[in-house]
PDB file of N, CA, C and O in Angstrom:
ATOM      1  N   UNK A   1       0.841  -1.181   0.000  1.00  0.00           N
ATOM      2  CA  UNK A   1       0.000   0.000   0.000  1.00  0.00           C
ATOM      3  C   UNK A   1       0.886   1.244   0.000  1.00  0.00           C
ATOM      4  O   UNK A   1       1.850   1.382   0.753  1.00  0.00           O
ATOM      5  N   UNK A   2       0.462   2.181  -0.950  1.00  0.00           N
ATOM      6  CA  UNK A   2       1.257   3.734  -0.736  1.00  0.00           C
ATOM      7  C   UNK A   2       1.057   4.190   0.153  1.00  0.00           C
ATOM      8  O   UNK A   2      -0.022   4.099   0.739  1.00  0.00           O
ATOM      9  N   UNK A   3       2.551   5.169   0.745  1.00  0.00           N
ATOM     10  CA  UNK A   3       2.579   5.290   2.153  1.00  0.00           C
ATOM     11  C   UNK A   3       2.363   6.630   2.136  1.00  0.00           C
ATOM     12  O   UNK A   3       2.314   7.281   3.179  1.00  0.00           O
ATOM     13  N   UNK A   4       2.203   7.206   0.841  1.00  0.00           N
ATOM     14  CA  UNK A   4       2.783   8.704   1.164  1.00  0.00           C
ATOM     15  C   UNK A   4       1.025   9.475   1.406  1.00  0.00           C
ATOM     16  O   UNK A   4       1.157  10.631   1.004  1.00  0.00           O
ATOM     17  N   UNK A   5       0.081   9.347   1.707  1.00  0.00           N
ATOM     18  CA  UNK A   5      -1.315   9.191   1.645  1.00  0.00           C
ATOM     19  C   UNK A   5      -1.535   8.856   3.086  1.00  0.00           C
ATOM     20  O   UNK A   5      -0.687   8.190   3.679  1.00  0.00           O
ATOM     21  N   UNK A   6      -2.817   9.351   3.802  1.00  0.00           N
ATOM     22  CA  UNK A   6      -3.469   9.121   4.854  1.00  0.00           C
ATOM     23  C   UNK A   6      -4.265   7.987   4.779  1.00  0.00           C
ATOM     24  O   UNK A   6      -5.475   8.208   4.829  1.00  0.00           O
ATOM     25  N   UNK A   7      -3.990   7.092   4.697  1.00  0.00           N
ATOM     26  CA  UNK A   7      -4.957   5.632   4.273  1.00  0.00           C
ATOM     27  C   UNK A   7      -5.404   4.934   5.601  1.00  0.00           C
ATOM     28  O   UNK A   7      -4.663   4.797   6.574  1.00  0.00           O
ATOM     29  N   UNK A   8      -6.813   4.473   5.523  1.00  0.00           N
ATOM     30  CA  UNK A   8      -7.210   3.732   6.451  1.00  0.00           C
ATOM     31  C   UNK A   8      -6.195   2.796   6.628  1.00  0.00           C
ATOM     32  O   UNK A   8      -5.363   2.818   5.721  1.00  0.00           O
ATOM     33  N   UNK A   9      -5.971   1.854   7.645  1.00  0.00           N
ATOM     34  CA  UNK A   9      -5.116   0.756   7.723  1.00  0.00           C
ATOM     35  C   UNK A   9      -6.117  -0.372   6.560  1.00  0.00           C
ATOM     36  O   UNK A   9      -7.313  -0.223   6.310  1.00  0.00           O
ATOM     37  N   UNK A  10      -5.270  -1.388   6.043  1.00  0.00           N
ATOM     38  CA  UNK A  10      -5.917  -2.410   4.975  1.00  0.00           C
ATOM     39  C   UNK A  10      -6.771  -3.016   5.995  1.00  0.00           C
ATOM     40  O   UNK A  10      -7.792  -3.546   5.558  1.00  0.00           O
ATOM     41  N   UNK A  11      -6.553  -3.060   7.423  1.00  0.00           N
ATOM     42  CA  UNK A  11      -7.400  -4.297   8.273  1.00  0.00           C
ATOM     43  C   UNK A  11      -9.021  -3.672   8.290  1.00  0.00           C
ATOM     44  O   UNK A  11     -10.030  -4.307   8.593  1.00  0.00           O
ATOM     45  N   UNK A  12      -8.941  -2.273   7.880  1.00  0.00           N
ATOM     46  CA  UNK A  12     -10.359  -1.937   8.277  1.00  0.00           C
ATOM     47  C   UNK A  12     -11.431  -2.745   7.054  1.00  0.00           C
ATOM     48  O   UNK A  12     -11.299  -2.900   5.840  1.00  0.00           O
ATOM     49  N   UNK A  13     -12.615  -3.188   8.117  1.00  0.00           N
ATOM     50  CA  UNK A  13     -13.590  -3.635   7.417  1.00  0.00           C
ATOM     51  C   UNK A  13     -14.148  -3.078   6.136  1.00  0.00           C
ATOM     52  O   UNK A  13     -14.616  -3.885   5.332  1.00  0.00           O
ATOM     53  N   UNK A  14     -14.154  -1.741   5.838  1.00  0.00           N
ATOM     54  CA  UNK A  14     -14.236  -1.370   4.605  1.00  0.00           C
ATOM     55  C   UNK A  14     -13.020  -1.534   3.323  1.00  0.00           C
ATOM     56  O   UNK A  14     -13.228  -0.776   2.375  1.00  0.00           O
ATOM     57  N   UNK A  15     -12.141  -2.177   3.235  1.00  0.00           N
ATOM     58  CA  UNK A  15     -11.386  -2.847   2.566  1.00  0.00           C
ATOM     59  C   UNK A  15     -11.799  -3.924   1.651  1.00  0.00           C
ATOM     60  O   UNK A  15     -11.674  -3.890   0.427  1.00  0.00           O
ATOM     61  N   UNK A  16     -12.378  -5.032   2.454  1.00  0.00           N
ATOM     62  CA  UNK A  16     -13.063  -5.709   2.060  1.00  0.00           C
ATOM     63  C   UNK A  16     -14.020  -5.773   1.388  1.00  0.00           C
ATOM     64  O   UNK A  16     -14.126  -6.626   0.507  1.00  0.00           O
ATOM     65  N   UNK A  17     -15.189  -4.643   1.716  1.00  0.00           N
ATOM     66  CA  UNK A  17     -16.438  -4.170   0.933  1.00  0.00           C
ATOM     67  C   UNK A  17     -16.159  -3.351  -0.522  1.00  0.00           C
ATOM     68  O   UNK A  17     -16.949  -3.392  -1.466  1.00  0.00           O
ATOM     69  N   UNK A  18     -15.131  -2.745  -0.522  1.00  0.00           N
ATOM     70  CA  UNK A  18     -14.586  -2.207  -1.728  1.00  0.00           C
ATOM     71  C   UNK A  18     -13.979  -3.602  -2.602  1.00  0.00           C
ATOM     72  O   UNK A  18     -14.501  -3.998  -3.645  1.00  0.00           O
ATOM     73  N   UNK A  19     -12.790  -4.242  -1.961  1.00  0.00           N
ATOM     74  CA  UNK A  19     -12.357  -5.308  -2.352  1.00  0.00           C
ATOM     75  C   UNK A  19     -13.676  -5.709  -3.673  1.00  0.00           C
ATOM     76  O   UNK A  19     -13.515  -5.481  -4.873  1.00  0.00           O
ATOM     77  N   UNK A  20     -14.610  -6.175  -3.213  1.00  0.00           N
ATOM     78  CA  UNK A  20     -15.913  -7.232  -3.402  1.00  0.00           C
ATOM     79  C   UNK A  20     -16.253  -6.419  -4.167  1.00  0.00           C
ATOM     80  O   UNK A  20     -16.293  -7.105  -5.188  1.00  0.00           O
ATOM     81  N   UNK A  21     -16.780  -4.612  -4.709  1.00  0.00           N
ATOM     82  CA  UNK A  21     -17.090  -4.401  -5.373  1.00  0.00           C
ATOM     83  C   UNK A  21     -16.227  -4.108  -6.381  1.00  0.00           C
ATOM     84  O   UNK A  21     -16.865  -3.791  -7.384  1.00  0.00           O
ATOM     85  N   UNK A  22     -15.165  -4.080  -6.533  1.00  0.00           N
ATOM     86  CA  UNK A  22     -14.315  -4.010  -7.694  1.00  0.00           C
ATOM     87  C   UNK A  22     -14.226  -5.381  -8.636  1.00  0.00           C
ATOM     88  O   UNK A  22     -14.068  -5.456  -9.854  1.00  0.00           O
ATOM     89  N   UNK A  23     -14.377  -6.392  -7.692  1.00  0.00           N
ATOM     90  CA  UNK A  23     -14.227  -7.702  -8.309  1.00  0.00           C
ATOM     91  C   UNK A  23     -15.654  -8.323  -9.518  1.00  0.00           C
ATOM     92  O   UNK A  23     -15.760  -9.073 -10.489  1.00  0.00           O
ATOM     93  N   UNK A  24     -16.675  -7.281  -8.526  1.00  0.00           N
ATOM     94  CA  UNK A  24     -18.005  -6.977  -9.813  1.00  0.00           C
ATOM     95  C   UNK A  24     -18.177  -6.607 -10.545  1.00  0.00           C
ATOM     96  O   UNK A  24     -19.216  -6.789 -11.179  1.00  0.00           O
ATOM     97  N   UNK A  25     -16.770  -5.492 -11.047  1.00  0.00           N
ATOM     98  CA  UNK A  25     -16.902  -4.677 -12.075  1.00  0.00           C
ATOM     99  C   UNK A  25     -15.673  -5.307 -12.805  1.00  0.00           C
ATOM    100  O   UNK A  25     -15.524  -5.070 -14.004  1.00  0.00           O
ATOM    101  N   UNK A  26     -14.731  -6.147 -12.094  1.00  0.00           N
ATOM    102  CA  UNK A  26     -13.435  -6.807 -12.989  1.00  0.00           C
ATOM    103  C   UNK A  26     -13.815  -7.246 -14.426  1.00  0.00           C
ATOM    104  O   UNK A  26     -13.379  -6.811 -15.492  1.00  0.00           O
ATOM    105  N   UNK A  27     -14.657  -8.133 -14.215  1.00  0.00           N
ATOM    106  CA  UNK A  27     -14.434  -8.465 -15.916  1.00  0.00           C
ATOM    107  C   UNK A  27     -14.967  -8.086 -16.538  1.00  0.00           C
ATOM    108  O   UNK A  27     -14.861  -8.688 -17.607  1.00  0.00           O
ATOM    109  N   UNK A  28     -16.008  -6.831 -16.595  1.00  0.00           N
ATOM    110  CA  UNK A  28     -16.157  -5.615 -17.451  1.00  0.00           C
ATOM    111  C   UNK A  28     -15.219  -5.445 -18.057  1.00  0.00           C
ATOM    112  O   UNK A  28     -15.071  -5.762 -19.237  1.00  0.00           O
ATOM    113  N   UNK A  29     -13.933  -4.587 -16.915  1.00  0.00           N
ATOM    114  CA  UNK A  29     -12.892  -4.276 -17.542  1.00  0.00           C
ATOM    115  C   UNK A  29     -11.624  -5.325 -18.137  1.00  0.00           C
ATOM    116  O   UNK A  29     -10.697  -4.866 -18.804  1.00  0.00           O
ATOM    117  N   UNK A  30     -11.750  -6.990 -17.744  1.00  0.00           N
ATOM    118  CA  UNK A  30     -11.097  -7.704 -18.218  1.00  0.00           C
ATOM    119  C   UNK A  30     -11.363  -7.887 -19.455  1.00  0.00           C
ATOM    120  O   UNK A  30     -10.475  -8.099 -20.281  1.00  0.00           O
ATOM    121  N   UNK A  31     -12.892  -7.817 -19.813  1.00  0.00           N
ATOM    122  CA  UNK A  31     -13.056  -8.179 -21.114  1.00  0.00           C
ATOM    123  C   UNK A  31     -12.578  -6.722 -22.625  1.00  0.00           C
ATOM    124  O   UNK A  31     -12.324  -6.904 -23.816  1.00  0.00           O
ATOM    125  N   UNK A  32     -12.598  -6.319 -22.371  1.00  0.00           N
ATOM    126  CA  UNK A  32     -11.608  -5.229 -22.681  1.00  0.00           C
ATOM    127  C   UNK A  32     -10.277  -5.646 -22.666  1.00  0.00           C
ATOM    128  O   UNK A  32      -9.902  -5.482 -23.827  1.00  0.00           O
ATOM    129  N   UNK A  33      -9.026  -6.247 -21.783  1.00  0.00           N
ATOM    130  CA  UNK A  33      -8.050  -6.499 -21.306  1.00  0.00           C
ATOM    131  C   UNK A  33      -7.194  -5.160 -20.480  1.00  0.00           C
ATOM    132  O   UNK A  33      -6.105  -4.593 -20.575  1.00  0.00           O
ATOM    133  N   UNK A  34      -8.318  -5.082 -19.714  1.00  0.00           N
ATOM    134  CA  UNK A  34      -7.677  -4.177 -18.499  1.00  0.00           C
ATOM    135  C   UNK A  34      -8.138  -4.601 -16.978  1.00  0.00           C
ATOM    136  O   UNK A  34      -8.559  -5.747 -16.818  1.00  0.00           O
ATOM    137  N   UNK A  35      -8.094  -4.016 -16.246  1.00  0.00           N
ATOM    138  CA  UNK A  35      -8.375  -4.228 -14.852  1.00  0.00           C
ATOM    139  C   UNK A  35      -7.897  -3.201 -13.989  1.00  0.00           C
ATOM    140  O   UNK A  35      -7.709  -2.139 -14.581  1.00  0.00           O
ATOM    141  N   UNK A  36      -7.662  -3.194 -12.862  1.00  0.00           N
ATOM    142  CA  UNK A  36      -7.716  -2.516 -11.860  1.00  0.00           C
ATOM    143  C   UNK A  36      -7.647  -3.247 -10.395  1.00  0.00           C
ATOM    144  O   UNK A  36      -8.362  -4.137  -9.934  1.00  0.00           O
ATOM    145  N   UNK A  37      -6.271  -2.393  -9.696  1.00  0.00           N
ATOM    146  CA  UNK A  37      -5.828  -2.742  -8.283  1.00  0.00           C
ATOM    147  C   UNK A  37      -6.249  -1.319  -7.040  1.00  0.00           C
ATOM    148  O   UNK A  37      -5.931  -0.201  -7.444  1.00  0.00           O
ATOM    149  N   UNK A  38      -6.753  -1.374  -5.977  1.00  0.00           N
ATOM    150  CA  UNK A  38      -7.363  -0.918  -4.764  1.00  0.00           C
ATOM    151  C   UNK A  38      -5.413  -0.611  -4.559  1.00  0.00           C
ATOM    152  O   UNK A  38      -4.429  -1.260  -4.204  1.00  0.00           O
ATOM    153  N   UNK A  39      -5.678   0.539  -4.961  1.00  0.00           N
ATOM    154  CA  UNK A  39      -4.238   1.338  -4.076  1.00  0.00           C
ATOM    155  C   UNK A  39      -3.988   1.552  -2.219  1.00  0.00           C
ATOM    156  O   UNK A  39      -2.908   1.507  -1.630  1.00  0.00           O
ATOM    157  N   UNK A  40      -5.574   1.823  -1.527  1.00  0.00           N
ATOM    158  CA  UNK A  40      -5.766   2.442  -0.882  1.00  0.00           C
ATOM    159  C   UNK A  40      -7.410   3.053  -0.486  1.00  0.00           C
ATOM    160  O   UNK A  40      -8.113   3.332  -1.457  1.00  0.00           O
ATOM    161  N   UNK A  41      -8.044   3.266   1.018  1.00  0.00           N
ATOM    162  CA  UNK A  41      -8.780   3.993   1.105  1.00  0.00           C
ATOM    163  C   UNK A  41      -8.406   5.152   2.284  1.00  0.00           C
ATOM    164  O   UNK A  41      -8.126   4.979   3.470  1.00  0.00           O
ATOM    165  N   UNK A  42      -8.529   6.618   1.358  1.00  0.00           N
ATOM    166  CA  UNK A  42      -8.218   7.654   2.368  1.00  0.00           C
ATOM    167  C   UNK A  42      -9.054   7.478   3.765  1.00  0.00           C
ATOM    168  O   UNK A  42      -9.786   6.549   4.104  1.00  0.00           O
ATOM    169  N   UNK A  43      -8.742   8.544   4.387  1.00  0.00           N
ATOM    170  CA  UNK A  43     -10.168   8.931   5.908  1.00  0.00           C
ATOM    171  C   UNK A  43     -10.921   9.986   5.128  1.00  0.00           C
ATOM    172  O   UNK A  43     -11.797  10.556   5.778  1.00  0.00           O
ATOM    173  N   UNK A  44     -10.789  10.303   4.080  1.00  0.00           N
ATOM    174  CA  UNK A  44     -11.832  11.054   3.596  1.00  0.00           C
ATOM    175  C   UNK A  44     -12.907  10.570   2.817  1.00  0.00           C
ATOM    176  O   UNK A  44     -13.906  11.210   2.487  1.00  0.00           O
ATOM    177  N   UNK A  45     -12.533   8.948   2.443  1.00  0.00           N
ATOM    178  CA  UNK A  45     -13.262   8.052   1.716  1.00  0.00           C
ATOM    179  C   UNK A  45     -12.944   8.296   0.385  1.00  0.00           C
ATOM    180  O   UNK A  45     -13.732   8.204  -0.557  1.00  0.00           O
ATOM    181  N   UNK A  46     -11.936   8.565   0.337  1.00  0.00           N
ATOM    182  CA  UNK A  46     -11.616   8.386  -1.590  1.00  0.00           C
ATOM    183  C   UNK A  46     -11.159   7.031  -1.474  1.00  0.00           C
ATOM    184  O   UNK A  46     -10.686   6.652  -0.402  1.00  0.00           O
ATOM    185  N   UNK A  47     -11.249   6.245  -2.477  1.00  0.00           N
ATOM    186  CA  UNK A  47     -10.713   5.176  -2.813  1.00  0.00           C
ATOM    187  C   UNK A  47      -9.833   5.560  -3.941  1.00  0.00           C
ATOM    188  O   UNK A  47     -10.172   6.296  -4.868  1.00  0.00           O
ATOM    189  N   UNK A  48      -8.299   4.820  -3.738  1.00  0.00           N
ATOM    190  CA  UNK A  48      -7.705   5.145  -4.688  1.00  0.00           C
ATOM    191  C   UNK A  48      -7.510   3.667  -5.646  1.00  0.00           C
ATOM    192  O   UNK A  48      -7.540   2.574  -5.080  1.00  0.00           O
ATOM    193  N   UNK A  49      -7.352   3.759  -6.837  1.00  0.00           N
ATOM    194  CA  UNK A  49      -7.071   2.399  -7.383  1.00  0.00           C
ATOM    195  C   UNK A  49      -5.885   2.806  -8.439  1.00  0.00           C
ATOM    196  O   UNK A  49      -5.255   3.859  -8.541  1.00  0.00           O
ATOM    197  N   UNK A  50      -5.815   1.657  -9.145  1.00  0.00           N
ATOM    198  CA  UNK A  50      -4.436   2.076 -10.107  1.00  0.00           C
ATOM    199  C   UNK A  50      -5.430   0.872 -11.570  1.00  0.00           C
ATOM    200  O   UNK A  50      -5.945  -0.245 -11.510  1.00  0.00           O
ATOM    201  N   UNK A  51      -5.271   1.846 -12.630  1.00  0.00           N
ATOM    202  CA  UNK A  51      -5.846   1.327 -13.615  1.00  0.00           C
ATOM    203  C   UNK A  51      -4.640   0.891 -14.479  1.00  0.00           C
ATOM    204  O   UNK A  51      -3.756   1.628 -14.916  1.00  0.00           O
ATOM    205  N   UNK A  52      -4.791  -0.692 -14.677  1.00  0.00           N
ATOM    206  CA  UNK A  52      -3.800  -1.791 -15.146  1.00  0.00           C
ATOM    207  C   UNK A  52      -4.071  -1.855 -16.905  1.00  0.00           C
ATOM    208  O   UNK A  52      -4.873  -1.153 -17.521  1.00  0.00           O
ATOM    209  N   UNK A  53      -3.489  -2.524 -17.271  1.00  0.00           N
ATOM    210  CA  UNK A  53      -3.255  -3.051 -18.796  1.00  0.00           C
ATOM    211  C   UNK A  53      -4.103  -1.980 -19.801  1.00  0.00           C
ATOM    212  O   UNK A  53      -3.628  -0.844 -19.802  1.00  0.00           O
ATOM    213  N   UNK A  54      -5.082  -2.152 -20.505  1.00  0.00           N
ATOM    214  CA  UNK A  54      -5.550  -1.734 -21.479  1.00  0.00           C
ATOM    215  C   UNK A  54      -6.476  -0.115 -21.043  1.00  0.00           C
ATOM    216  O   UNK A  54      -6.723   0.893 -21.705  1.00  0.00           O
ATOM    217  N   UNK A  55      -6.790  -0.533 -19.593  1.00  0.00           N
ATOM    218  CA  UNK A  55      -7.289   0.754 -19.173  1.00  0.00           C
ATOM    219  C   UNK A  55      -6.460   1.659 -18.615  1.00  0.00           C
ATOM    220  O   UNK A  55      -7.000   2.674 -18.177  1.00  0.00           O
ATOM    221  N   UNK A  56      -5.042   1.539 -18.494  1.00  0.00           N
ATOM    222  CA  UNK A  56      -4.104   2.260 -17.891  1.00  0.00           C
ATOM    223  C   UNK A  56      -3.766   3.138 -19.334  1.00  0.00           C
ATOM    224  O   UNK A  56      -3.229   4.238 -19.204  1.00  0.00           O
ATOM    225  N   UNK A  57      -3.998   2.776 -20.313  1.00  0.00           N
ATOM    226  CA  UNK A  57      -3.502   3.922 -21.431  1.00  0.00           C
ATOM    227  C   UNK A  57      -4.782   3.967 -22.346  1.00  0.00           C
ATOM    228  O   UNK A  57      -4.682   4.522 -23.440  1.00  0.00           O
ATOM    229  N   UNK A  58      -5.999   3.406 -21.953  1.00  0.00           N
ATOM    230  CA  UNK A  58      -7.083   3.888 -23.146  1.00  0.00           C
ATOM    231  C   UNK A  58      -7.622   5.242 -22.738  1.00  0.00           C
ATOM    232  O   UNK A  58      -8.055   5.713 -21.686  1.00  0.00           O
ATOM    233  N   UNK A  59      -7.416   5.726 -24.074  1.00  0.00           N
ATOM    234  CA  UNK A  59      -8.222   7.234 -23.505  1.00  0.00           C
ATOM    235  C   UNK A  59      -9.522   7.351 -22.800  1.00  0.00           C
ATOM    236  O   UNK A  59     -10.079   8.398 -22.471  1.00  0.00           O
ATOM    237  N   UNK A  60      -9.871   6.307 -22.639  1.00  0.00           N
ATOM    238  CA  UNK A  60     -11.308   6.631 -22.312  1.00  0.00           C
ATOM    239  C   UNK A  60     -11.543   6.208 -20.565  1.00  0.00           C
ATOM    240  O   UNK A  60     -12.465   6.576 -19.837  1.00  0.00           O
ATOM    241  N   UNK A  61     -10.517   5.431 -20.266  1.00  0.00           N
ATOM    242  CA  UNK A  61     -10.476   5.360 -18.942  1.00  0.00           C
ATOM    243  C   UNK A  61     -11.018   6.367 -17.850  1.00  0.00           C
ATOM    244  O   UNK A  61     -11.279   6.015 -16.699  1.00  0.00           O
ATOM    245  N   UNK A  62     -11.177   7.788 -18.379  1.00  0.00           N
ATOM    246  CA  UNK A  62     -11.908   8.963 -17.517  1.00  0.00           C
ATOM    247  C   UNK A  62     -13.459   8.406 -17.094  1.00  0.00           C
ATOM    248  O   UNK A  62     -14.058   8.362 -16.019  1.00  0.00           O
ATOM    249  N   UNK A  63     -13.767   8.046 -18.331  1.00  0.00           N
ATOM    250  CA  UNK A  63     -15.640   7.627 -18.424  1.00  0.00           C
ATOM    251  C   UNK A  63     -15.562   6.235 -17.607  1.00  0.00           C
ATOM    252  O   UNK A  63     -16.344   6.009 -16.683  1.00  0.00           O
ATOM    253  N   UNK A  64     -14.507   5.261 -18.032  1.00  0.00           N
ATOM    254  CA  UNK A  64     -14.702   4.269 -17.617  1.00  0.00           C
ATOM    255  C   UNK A  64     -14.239   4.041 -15.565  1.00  0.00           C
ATOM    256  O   UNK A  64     -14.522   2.931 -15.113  1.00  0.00           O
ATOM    257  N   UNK A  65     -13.853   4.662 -14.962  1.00  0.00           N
ATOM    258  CA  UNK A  65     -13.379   4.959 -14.063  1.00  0.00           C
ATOM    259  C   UNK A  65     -14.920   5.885 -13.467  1.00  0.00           C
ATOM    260  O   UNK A  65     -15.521   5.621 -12.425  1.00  0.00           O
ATOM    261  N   UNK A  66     -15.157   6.592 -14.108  1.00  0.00           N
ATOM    262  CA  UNK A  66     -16.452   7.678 -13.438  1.00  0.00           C
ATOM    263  C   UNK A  66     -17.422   6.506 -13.720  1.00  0.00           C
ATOM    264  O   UNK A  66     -17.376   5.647 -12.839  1.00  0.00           O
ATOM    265  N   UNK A  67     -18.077   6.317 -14.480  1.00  0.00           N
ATOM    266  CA  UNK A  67     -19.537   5.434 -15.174  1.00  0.00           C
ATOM    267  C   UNK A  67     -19.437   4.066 -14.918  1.00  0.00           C
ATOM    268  O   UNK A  67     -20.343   3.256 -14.722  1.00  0.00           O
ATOM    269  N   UNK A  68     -18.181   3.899 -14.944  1.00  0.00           N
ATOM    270  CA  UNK A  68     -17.691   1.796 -14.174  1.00  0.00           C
ATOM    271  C   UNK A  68     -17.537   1.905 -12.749  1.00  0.00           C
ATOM    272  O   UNK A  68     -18.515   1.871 -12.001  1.00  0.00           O
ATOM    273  N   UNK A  69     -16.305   2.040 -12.317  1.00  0.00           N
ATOM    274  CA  UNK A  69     -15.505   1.984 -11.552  1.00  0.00           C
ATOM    275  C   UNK A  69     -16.446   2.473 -10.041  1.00  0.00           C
ATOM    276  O   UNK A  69     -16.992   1.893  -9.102  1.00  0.00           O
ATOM    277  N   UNK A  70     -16.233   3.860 -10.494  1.00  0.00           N
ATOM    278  CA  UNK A  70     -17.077   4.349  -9.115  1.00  0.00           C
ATOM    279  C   UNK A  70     -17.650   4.485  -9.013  1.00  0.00           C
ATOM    280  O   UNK A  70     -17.887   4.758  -7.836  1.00  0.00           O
ATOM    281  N   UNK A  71     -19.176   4.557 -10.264  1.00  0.00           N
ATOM    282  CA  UNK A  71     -20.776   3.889  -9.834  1.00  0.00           C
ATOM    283  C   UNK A  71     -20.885   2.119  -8.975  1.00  0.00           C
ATOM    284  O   UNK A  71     -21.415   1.855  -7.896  1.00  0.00           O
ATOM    285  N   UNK A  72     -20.258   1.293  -9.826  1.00  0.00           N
ATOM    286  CA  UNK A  72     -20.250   0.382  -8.911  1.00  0.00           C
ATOM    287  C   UNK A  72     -19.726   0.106  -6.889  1.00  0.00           C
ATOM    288  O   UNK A  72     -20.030  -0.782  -6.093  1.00  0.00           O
ATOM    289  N   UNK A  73     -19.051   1.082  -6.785  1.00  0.00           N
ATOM    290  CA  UNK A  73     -18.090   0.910  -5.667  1.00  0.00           C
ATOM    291  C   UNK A  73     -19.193   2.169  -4.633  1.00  0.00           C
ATOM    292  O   UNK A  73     -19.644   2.028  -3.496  1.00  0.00           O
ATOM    293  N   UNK A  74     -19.298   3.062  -5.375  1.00  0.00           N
ATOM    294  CA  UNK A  74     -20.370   4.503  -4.498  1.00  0.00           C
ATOM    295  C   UNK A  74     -21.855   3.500  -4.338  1.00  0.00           C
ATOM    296  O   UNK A  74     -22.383   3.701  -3.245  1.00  0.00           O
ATOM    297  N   UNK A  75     -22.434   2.716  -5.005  1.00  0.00           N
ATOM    298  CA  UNK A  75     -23.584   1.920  -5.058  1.00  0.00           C
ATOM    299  C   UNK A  75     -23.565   1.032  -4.007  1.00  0.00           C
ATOM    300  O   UNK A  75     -24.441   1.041  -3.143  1.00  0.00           O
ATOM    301  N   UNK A  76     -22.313  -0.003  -4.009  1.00  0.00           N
ATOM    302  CA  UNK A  76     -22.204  -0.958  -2.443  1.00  0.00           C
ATOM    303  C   UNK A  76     -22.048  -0.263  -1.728  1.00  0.00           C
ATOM    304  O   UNK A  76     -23.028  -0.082  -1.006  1.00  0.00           O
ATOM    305  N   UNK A  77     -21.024   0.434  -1.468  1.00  0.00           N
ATOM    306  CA  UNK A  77     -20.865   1.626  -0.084  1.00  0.00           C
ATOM    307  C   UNK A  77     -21.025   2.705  -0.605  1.00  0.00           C
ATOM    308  O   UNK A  77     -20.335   3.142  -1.527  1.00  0.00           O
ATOM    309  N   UNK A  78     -22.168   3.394   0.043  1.00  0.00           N
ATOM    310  CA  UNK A  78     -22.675   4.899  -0.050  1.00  0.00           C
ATOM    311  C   UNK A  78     -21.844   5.764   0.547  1.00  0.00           C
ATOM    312  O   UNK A  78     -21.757   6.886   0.048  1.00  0.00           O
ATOM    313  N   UNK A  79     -21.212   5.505   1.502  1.00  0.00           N
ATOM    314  CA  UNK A  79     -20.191   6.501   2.611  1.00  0.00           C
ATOM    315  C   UNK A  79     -18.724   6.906   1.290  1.00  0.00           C
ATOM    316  O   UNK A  79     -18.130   7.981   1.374  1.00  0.00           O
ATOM    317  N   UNK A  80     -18.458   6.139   0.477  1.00  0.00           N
ATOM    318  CA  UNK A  80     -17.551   6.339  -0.798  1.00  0.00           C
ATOM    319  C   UNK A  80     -17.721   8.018  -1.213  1.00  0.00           C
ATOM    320  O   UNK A  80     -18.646   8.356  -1.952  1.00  0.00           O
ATOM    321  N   UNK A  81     -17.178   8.578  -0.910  1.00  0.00           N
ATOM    322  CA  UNK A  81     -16.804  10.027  -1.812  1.00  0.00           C
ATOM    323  C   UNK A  81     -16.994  10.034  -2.836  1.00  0.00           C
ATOM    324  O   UNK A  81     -18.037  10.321  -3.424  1.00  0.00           O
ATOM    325  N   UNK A  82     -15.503   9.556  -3.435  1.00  0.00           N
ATOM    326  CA  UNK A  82     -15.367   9.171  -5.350  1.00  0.00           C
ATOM    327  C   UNK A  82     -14.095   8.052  -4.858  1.00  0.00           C
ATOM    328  O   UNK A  82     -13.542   7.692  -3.819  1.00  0.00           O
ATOM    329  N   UNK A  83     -14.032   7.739  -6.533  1.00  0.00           N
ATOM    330  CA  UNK A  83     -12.902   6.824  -6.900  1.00  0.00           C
ATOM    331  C   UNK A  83     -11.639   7.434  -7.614  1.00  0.00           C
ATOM    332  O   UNK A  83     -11.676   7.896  -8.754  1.00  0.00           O
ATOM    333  N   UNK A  84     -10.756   7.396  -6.988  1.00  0.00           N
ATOM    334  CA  UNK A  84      -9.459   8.310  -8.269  1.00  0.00           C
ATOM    335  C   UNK A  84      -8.466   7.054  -9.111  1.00  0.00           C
ATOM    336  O   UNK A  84      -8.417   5.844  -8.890  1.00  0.00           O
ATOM    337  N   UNK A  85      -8.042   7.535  -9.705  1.00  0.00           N
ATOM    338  CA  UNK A  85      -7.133   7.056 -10.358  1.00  0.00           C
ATOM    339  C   UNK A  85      -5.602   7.513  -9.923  1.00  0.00           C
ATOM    340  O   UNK A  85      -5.362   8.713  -9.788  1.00  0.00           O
ATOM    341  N   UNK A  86      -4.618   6.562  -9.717  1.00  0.00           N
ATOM    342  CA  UNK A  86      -3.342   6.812  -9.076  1.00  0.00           C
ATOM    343  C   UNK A  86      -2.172   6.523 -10.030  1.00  0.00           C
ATOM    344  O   UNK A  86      -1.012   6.683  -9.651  1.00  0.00           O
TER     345      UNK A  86
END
């Protein structure tokens, strides 16, 4: 986990609940050939992630990150801010 960031510790129970919703939206973005790794959740409730393979350089990753990413993740947990990209 990046250190340079105010991040919940990974043990907190909301880890997990994010965990679970990213894994709902994985092969969306697998089928594409991209994906996405949980960098981190601030105390402000940003979730940070890091967008992998095909979504790490498609231009469109903005939409897909806003309209994928963090509708799915703001939908399981409402307390979610937003989702960034790292």
């Amino acid at each position: 986990m990046n250190t340079n960031k105010d991040y919940l510790p990974d043990t907190d129970p909301l880890y997990d609940r994010v965990i679970k919703a990213l894994e709902d939206v994985r092969p969306y973005l697998q089928a594409d050939g991209g994906d996405c790794q949980l960098v981190g959740i601030t105390k402000d409730m940003v979730v940070d992630v890091k967008l992998l393979g095909a979504c790490g350089s498609c231009p469109m990753s903005t939409l897909t990150l806003r309209a994928g990413v963090e509708q799915a993740v703001k939908r399981a947990i409402p307390e979610i801010a937003r989702v960034e990209s790292v």
